[in-house]
N, C-alpha and C positions, 0 to 999 in steps of 0.2 A: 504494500500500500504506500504513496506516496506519499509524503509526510511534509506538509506545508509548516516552514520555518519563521516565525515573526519574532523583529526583537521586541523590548518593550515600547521602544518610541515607537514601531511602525503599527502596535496596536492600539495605543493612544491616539495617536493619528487618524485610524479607520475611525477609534472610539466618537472623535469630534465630527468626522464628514458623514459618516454612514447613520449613524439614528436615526438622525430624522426618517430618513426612507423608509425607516421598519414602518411607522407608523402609519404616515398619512401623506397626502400634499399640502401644500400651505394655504389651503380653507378649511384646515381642520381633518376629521376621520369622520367620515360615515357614522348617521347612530345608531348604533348598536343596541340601543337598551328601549323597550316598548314606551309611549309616551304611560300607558297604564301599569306598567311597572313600576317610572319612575316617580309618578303620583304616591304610588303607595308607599315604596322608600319615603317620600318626604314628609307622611300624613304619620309614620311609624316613627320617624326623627323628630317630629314635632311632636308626637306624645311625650316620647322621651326625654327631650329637653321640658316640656312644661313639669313630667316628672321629679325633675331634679332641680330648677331654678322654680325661684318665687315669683310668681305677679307682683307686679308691683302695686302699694295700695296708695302712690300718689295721683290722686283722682284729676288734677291739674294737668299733669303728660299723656292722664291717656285721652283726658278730653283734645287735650290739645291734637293728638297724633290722630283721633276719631275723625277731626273736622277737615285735616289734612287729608287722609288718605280718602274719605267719601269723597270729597272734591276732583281729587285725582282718576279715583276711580271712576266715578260718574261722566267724569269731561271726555274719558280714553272709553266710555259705553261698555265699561263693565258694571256690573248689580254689586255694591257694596256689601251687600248681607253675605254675599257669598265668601267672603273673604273673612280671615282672623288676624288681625291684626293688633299687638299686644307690645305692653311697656313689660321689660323686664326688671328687676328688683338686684342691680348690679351694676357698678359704679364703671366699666370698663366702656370704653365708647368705640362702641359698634352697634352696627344691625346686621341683620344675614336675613334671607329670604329663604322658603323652601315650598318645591312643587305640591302643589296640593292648595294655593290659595296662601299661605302661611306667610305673616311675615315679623318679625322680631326685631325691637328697639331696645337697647339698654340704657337703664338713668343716666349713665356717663353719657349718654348723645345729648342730653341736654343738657348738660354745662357746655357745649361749644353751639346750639346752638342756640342765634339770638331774636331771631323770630320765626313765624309760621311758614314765611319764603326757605326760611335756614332747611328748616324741619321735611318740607317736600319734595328739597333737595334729596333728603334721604333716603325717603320715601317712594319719592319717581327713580330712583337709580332702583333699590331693590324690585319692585315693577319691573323699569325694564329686566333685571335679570331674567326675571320671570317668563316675560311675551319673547326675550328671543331665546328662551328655552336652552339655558345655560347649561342648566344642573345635567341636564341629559346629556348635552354635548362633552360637559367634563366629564364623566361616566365613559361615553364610550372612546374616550381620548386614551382613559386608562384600562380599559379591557384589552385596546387596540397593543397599546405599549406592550403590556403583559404576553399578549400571544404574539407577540412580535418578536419580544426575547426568548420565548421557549424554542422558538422555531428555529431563530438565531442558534442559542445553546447547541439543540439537536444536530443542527450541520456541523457546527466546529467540533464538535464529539465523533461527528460520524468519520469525519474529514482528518479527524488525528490529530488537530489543530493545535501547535506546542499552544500554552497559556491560553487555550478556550475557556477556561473560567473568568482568568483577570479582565480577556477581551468581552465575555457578555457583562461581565462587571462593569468595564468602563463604559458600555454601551446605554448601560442603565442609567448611569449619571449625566450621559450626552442625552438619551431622552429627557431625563427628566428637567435638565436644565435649558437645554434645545430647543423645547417644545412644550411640553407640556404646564411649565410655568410663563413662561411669554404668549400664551395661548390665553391663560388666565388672566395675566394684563390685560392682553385685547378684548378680554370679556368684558372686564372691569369700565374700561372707555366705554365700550358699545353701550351698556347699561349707562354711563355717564350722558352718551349722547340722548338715550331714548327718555333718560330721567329729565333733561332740560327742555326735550322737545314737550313732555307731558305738561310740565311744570309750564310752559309760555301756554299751551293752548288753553289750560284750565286757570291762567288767568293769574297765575304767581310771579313773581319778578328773577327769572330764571338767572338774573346776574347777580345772585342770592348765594353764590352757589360759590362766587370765588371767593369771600368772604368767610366762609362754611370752614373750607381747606384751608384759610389762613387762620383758622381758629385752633382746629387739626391739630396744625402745624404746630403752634404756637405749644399745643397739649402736650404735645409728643416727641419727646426731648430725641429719643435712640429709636430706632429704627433698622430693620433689614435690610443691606443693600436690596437697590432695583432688582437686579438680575437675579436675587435668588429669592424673590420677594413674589405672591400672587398678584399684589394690589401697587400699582404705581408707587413712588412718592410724593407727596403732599407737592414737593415744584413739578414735577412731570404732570400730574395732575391738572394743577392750574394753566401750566401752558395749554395742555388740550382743551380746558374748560374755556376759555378764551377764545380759542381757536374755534371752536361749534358756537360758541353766542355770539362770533361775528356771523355765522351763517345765518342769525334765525333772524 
């Protein structure tokens, strides 16, 4: 059997150029996961987190975040009641959104933000996650990855390949950093875009928003570099949130 020789630079090398291609092309992978599967994932996540975290009993956020999100909802012709939309009882400032109607604000969002424009900010972002159907796409980005490297594996095993472990190893970390985390940035925009578009049509002051991230900013002393980060940083951010509210 012929026995294909690599040193370590030259699979480091493949490790950086070749990933990608397990995966996908650059509009993403194919989804892979049932839109009814991935409903239920999120209706099952969102048990689990109300499980474990408090509601919040500040009657003031959630009024506040009710009158926000019916507005939004209403304006983009979706039925409000259909939605659950809830203050969490946790000083950390985020939201997260989840399939199934689901969306989650924690008390720390409202220390940055300083009014109802701030707050639909946050609100039309998690939204858009939602309408352009995030969650699923990240799902099968990572089924994709996964059967991308076994396959890999199987060939460098079959092939005799000196250092086929180190090389599906490095592979692993050129997906994940390659792609599948810059993949998540772009989501992060895309929802930025669709949350400002939502926020001008229903009527908010969508330049709300740059204000929002400098409040952020301002919170959030340390930080993940970019590159190995899901979510932009607070100046990358603002540059694109600028860059779309010249469009509208």
């Amino acid at each position: 059997m012929c026995r294909t020789c690599l040193d370590r630079r030259s699979f480091l090398r493949l490790g950086a150029l070749g990933a990608p291609a397990l995966v996908a092309g650059c509009d993403g992978p194919p989804d892979l996961v049932s839109d009814a599967e991935v409903e239920r994932m999120g209706l099952e996540a969102w048990e689990q987190i109300r499980g474990k975290s408090a509601v919040s009993r500040n009657g003031d956020y959630q009024q506040a975040l009710d009158a926000v999100s019916r507005t939004l909802l209403a304006s983009a012709g979706e039925a409000p009641e259909d939605w659950e939309i809830l203050v969490f009882a946790d000083p950390q400032i985020n939201a997260f959104a989840l399939p199934g109607r689901k969306i989650g604000v924690y008390e720390g969002m409202f220390e940055v933000t300083a009014n109802p424009d701030q707050l639909a900010a946050i609100v039309g972002h998690e939204i858009g996650h939602l309408g352009a159907e995030h969650a699923q796409k990240r799902m099968s980005a990572q089924l994709a990855k996964t059967a991308g490297l076994q396959i890999l594996s199987w060939i460098l095993n079959v092939g005799d390949v000196q250092y086929a472990a180190e090389i599906a190893a490095a592979l692993g970390v050129g997906v994940e950093v390659g792609l599948i985390l810059p993949y998540g940035r772009d989501q992060e925009l895309e929802a930025d875009r669709l949350g400002l578009v939502a926020m001008d049509q229903a009527g908010f002051d969508a330049r709300e928003a740059v204000p929002l991230w400098q409040n952020m900013q301002r919170a959030q002393s340390r930080r993940t570099p970019e590159f190995l980060a899901t979510h932009p940083t607070p100046e990358s951010r603002i540059r694109e949130l600028e860059d779309i509210l010249a469009t509208l």
